[in-house]
C-alpha positions as CSV (number, residue, x, y, z in Angstrom):
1,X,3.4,-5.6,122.5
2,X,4.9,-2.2,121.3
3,X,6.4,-1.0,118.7
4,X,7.8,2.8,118.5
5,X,10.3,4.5,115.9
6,X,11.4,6.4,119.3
7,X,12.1,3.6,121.6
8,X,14.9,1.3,120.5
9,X,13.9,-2.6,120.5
10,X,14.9,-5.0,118.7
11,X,12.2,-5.4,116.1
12,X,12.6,-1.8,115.6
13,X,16.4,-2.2,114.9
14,X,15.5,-4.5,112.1
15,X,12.9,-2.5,110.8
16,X,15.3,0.6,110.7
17,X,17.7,-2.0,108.5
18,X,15.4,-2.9,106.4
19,X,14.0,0.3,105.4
20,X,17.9,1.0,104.1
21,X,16.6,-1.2,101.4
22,X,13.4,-0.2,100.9
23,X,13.0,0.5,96.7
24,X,9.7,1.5,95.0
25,X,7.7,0.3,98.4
26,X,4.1,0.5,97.4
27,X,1.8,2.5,100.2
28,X,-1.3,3.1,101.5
29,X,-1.4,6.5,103.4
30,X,-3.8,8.6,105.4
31,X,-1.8,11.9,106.1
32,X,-5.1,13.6,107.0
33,X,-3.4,17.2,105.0
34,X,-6.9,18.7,104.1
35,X,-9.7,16.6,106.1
36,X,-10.1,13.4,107.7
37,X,-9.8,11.3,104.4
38,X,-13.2,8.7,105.4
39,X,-12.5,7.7,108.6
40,X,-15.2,7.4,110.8
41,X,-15.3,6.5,114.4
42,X,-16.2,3.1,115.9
43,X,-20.2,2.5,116.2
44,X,-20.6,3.4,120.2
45,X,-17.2,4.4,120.9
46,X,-15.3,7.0,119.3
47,X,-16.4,10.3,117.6
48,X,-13.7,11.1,114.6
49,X,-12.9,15.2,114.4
50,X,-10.4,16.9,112.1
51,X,-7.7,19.4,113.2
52,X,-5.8,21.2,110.6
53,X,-2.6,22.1,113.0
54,X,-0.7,20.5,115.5
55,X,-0.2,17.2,113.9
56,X,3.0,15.2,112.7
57,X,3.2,17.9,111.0
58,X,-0.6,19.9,110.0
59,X,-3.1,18.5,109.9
60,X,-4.4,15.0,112.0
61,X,-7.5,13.2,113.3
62,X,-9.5,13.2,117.2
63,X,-11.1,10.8,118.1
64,X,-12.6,11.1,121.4
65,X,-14.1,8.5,124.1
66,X,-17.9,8.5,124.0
67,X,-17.8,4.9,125.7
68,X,-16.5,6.2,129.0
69,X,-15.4,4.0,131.4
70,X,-15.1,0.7,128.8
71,X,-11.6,-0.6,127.5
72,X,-10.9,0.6,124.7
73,X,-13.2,3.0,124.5
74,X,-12.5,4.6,121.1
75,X,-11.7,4.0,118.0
76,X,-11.9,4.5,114.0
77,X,-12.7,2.3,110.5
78,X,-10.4,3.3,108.2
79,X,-11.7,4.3,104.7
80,X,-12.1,2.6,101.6
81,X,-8.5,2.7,100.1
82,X,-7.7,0.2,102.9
83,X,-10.1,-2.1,101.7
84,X,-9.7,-5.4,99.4
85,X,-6.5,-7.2,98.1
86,X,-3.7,-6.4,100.1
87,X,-1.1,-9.3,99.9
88,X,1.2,-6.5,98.3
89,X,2.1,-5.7,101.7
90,X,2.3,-9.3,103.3
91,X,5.7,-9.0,104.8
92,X,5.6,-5.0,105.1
93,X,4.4,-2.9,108.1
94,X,1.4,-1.1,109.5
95,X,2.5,2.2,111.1
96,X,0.6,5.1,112.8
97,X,1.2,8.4,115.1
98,X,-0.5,9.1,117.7
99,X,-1.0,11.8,120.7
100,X,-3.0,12.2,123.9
101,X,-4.7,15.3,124.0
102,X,-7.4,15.3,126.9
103,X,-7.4,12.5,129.6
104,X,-8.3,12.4,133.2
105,X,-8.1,9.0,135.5
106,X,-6.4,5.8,136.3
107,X,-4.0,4.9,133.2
108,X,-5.3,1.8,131.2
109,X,-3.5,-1.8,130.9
110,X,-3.9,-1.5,127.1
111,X,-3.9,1.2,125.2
112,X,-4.0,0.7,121.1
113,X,-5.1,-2.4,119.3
114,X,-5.6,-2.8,115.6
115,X,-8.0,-5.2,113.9
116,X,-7.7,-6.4,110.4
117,X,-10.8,-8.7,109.1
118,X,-10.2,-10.0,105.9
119,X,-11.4,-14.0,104.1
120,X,-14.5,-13.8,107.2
121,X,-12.1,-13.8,109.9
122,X,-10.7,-10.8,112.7
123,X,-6.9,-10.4,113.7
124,X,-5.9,-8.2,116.8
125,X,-2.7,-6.8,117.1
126,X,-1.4,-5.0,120.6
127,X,0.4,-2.3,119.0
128,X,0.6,0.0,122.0
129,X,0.6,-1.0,125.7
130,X,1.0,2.1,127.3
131,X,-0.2,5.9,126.0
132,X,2.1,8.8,124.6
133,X,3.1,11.1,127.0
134,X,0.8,14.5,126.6
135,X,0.8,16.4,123.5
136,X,3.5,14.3,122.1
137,X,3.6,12.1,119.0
138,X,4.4,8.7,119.0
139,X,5.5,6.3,116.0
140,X,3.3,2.6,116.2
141,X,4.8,0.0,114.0
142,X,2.8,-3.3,113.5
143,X,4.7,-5.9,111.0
144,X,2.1,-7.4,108.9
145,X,3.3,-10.6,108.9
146,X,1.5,-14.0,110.0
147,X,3.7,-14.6,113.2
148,X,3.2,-11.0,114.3
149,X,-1.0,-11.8,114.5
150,X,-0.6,-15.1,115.6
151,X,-1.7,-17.0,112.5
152,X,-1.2,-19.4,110.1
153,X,0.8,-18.2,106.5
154,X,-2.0,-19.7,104.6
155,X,-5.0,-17.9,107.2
156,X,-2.5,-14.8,106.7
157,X,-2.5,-15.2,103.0
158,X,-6.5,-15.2,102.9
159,X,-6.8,-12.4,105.4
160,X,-4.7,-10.0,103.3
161,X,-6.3,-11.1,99.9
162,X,-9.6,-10.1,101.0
163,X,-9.4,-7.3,103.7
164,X,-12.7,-5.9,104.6
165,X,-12.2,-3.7,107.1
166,X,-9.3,-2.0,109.2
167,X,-9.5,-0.5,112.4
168,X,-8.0,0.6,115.5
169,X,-9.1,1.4,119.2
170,X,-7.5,3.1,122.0
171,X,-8.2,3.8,125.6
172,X,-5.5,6.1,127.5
173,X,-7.2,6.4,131.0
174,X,-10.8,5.2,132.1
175,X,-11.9,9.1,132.1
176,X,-13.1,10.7,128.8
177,X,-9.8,11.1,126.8
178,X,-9.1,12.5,122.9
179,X,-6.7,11.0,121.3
180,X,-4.8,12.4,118.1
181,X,-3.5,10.3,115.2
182,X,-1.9,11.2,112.3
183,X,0.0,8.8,109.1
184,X,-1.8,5.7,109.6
185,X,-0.4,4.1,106.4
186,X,0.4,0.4,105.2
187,X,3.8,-0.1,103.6
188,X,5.6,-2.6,101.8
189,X,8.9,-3.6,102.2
190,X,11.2,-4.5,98.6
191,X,14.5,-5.2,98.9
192,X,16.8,-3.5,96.5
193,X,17.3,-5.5,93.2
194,X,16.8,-9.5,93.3
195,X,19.0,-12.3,93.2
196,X,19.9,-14.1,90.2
197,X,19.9,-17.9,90.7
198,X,22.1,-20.4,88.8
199,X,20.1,-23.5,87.8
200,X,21.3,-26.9,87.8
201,X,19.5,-29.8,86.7
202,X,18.8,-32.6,89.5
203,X,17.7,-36.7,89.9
204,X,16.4,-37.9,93.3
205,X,18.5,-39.0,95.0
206,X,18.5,-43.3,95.8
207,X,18.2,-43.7,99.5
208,X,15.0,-41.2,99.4
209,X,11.3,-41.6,98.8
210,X,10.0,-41.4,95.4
211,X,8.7,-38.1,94.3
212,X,4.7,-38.8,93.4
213,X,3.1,-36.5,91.1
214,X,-0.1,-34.5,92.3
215,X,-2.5,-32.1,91.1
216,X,-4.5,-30.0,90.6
217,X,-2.9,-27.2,92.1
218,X,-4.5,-23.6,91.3
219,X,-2.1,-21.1,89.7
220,X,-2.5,-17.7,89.1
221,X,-0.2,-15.1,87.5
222,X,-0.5,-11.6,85.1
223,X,-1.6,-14.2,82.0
224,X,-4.8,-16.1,83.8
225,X,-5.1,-19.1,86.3
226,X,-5.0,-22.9,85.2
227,X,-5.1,-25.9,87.0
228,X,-1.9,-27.6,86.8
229,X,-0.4,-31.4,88.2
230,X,3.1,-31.0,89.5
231,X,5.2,-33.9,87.7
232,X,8.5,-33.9,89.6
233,X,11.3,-31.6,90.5
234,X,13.9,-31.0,87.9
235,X,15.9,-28.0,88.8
236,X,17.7,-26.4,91.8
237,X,18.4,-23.1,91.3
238,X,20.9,-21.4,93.5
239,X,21.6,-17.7,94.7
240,X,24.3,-16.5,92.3
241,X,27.1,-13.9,92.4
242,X,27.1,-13.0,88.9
243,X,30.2,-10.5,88.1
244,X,30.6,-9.7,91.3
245,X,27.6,-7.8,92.2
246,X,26.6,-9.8,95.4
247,X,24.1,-12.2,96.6
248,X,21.2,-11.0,99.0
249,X,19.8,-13.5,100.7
250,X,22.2,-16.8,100.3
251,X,19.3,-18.9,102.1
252,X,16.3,-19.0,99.9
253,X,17.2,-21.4,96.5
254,X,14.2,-22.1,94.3
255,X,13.5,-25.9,93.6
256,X,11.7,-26.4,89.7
257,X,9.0,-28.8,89.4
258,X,7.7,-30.2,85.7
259,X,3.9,-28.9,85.7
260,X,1.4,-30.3,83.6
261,X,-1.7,-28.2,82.6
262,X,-5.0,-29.6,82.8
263,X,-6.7,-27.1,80.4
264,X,-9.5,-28.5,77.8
265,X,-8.9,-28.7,74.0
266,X,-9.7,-24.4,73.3
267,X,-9.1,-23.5,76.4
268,X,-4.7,-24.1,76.5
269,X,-2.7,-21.2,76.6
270,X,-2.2,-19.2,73.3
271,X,1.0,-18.4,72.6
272,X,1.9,-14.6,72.3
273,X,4.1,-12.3,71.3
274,X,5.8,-9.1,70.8
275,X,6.6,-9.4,74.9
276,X,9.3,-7.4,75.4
277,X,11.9,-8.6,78.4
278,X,14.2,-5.9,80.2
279,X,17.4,-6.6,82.2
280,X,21.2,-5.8,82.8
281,X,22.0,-8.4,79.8
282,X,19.3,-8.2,77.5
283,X,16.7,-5.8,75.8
284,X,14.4,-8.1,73.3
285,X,11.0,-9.2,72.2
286,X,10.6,-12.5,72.9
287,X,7.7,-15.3,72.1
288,X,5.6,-16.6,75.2
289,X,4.8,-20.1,74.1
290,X,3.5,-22.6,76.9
291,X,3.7,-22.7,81.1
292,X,6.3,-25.4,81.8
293,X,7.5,-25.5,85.2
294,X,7.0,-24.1,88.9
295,X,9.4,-22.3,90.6
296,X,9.2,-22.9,94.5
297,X,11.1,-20.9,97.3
298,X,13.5,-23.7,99.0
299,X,15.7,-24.1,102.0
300,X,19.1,-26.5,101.4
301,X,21.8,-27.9,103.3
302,X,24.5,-29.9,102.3
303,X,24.6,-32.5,104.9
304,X,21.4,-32.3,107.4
305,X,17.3,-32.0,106.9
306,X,16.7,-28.3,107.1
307,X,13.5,-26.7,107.5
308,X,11.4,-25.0,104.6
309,X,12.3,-21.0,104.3
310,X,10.3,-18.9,106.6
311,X,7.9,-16.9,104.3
312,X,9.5,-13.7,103.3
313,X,9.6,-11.5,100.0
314,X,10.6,-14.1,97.3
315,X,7.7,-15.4,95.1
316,X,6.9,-18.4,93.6
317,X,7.3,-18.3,90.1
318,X,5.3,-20.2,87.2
319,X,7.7,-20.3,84.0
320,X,6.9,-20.6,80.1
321,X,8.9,-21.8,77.7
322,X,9.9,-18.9,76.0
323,X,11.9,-18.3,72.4
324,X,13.6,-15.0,71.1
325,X,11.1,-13.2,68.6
326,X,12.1,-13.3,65.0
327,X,10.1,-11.0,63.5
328,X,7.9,-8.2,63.9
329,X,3.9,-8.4,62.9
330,X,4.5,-6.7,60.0
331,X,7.5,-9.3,58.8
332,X,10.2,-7.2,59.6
333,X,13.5,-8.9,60.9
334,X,14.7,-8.8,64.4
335,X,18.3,-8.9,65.6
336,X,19.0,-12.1,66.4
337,X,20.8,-13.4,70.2
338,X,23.4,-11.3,70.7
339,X,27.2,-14.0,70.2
340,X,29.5,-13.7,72.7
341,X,27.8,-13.2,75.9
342,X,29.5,-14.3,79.0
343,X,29.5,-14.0,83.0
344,X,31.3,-14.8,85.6
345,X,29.3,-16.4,88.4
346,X,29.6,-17.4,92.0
347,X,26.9,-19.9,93.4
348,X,27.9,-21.9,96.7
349,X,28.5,-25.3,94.8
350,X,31.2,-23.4,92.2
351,X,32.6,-20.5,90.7
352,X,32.9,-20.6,86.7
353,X,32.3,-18.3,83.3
354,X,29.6,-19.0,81.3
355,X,28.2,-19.0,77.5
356,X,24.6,-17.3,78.1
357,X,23.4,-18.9,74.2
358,X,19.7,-18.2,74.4
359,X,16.7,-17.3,76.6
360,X,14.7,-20.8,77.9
361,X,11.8,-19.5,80.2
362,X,10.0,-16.4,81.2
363,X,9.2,-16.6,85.0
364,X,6.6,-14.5,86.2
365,X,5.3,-14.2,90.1
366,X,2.5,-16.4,91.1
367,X,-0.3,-17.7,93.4
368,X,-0.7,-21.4,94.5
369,X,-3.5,-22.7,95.9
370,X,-5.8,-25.9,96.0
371,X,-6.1,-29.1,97.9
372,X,-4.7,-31.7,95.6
373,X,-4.5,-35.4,95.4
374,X,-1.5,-37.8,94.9
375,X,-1.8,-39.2,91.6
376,X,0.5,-42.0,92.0
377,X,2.1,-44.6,94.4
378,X,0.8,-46.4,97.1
379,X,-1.5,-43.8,98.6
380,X,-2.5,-42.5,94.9
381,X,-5.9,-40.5,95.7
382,X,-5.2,-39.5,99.4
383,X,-5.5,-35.5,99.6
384,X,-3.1,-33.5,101.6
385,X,-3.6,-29.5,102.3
386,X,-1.6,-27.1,100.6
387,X,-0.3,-23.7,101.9
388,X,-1.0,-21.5,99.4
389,X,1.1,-18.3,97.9
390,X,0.3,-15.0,97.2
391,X,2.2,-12.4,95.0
392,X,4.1,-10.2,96.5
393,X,5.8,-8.4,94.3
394,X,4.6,-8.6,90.8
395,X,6.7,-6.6,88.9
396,X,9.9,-8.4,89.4
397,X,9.7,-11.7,86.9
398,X,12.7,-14.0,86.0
399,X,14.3,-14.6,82.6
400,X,16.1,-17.7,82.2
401,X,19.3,-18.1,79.8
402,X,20.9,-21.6,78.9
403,X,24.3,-21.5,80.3
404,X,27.5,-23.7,79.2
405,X,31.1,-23.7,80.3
406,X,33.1,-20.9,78.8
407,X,35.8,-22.2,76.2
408,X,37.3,-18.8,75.5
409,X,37.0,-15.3,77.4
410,X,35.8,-12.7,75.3
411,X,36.2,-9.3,76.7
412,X,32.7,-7.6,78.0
413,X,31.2,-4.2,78.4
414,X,28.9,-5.6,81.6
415,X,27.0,-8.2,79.9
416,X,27.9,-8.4,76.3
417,X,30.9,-8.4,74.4
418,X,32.6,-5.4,73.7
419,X,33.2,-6.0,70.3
420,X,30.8,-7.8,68.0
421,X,32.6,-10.9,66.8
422,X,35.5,-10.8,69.1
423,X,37.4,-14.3,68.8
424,X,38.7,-14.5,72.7
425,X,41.2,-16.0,74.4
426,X,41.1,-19.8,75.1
427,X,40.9,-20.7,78.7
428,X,43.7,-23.0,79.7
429,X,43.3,-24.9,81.5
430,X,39.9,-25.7,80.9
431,X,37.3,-25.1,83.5
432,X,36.4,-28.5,85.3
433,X,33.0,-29.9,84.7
434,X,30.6,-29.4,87.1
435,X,31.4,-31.8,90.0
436,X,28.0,-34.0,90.9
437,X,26.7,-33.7,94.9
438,X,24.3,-36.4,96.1
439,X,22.2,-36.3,98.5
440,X,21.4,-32.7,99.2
441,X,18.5,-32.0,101.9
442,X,15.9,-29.2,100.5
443,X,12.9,-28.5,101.6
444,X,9.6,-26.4,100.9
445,X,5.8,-25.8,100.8
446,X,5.8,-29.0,98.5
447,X,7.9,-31.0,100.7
448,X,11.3,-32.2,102.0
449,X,13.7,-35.1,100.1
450,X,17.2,-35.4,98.9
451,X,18.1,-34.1,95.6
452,X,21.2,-35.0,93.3
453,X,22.6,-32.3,90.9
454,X,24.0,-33.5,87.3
455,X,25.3,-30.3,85.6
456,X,24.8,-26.6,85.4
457,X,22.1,-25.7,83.2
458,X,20.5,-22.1,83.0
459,X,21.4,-18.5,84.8
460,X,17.8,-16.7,85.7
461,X,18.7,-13.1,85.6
462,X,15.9,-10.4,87.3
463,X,13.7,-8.9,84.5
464,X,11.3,-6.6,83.4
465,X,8.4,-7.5,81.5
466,X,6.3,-5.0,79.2
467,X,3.1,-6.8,77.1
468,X,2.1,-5.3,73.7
469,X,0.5,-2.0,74.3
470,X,2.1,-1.0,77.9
């Protein structure tokens, strides 16, 4: 399979898209400006030279066939800053130039593989079936994603948390050939902004099997890792237009599921504070008090069993129950929720204005993992396999507000009022109350069922989160 910036495909096409959206995309980049940065040629195949012109642009690489006559019979490791926990880039590309120089013979089938080994096991990507044309440089673009390499998410997941080596090999003709490459790099792909989600609490629904709680489950975020038992799902929260800023991706919902830490007497989570939470309707220091709940990335459908989301960029999530700070260290008084806070938003069951009265939860991004048991029900103590999660972007966190029906509009500037203590106008008529939907089909890494909603409950808005001292 191949993949070049200068040859129009469809993959590339999407890539192109994507890109549009690319924001703070973390990389890992060999541009070889000065010297050949660490990489050294494969034992018994390729000898690694530098060449400080001619490249895409300056300086670039050589590696040239000593194995003449084998397929693929050069190649390079790359250095160390490839090396260890890459799941950053889960979802993102790998992308290299490269140029024939010197060849003679019969063209090859294959030209370029890469090889990632990562968790004790070796994935091979064709990333280049035929070579560049002479003394011309050609784009590679590999998408590091499971289906791509021909594994499982949860092999992918452990591959890319634990990568031990990177290489790549390359054989133009079955002469002696040199081949040039230049910005080999791994990059990750972050949509701009993140989607709020509109929460609304949820029952199972009659007709479908019993949700049985299991545990433990292995979770892992910026605070430490627990073991946890998942209770039962008590939230589905929705994509949400709020104020008419958009929804980007109206297919992934989150379901929430109750957790239940297993922790020992001494060794719960200790509250803290003084953790300051950044986003377009709040700046505050709030109090981190206990982990509460599990935020898992769900496919829905009103009226037919759907299949779980295909794994993409949106974490899980594990949230605390969280409180607005009241005081500094040093005693002194903090302002305290701001009155009068309201948005409009758009979620595909309704459209209303809201209250936001107070923060609930802070959400941040986390792993999953662990083969748990059923702790309940008929088949309490059978173990089933979970797929586990890795964090993919771990600066984007969730802050959850409560949310009730607007009585009044109070004019806003954005997300607050515009005047402190501004009465309002009374909505009439009044906004109808949410109106219940049974039987919804989700479905995710913890299962499929049918879900019922109740009411509207919270508004997670996309957040920043600074600890004491950063």
């Amino acid at each position: 399979m191949r993949f070049s910036a200068r040859v129009v495909s469809g993959l590339v096409i999407a890539f192109v898209s994507l890109a549009g959206a690319i924001c703070h995309a973390a990389t890992i980049a060999s541009t070889f400006d000065t010297d050949e940065e660490g990489w050294v040629g494969l034992p018994g195949e390729g000898q690694v030279s530098y060449v400080s012109a001619g490249g895409n642009p300056d300086g670039h690489i050589r590696v040239t066939d000593i194995g003449v006559g084998a397929p693929l019979g050069s190649g390079a490791i790359a250095p160390a800053k490839f090396i260890g926990d890459l799941s950053a880039f889960n979802g993102g590309v790998l992308s290299y130039d490269m140029a024939t120089f010197i060849g003679g013979g019969a063209t090859e089938p294959v030209f370029g593989t890469v090889q990632i080994t990562g968790g004790g096991v070796s994935v091979l990507f064709d990333s280049a079936a035929t070579a560049p044309p002479p003394d011309t440089w050609v784009e590679y673009v590999a998408p590091l994603t499971a289906a791509a390499w021909g594994v499982s998410e949860g092999d992918w997941a452990s591959i890319l948390a634990d990568v031990t080596d990177i290489s790549f090999s390359t054989e133009a003709f079955d002469g002696p050939d040199t081949i040039g490459v230049d910005n080999f790099m791994l990059t990750s792909l972050e949509p701009e902004g993140a989607d709020h989600f509109m929460s609304y609490r949820i029952k199972n629904t009659k007709s479908t099997p019993k949700f049985f709680k299991f545990g433990p489950i292995v979770l892992e975020d910026q605070f430490g890792a627990a073991e946890y038992d998942v209770l039962k799902p008590v939230r589905l929260g929705l994509p949400a237009d709020k104020n008419g800023e958009g929804v980007l991706d109206e297919l992934t919902h989150f379901a929430e599921y109750k957790l239940k830490g297993r922790a020992r007497r001494g060794e719960k989570f200790q509250k803290l504070t003084n953790v300051r939470v950044v986003n377009q309707c709040s700046d505050l220091l709030v109090e981190v008090l206990r982990p509460e709940s599990l935020l898992v990335p769900t496919a829905k459908d009103l009226s037919s069993p759907v299949d779980p989301p295909a794994t993409g960029t949106l974490d899980h999530y594990l949230c605390y129950k969280a409180a607005l700070q009241k005081k500094l260290p040093d005693g002194t008084r903090l302002p305290r929720f701001p009155k009068g806070m309201q948005v409009e938003v758009t979620d595909q069951f309704q459209a209303r204005r809201y209250d936001l009265k107070k923060i609930t939860k802070l959400c941040n991004p986390v792993a999953k993992s662990g083969s748990p048991d059923l702790l309940a029900g008929p088949n309490k103590g059978d173990s089933f396999a979970l797929e586990p999660a890795t964090i993919r972007q771990p600066e984007r966190h969730l802050v959850c507000y409560k949310a009730a029906l607007s009585k009044k509009v109070i004019e806003q500037d954005g997300c607050g009022p515009v005047r402190a203590g501004g009465k309002g106008t009374k909505i009439d008529p009044k906004q109808q109350k949410h109106a219940k939907l049974k039987g919804i089909f989700v479905n995710n890494q913890l299962g499929a069922r049918q879900l019922d909603t109740t009411k509207e409950d919270e508004l997670c808005i996309p957040s920043e989160k600074f600890l004491p001292g950063s």
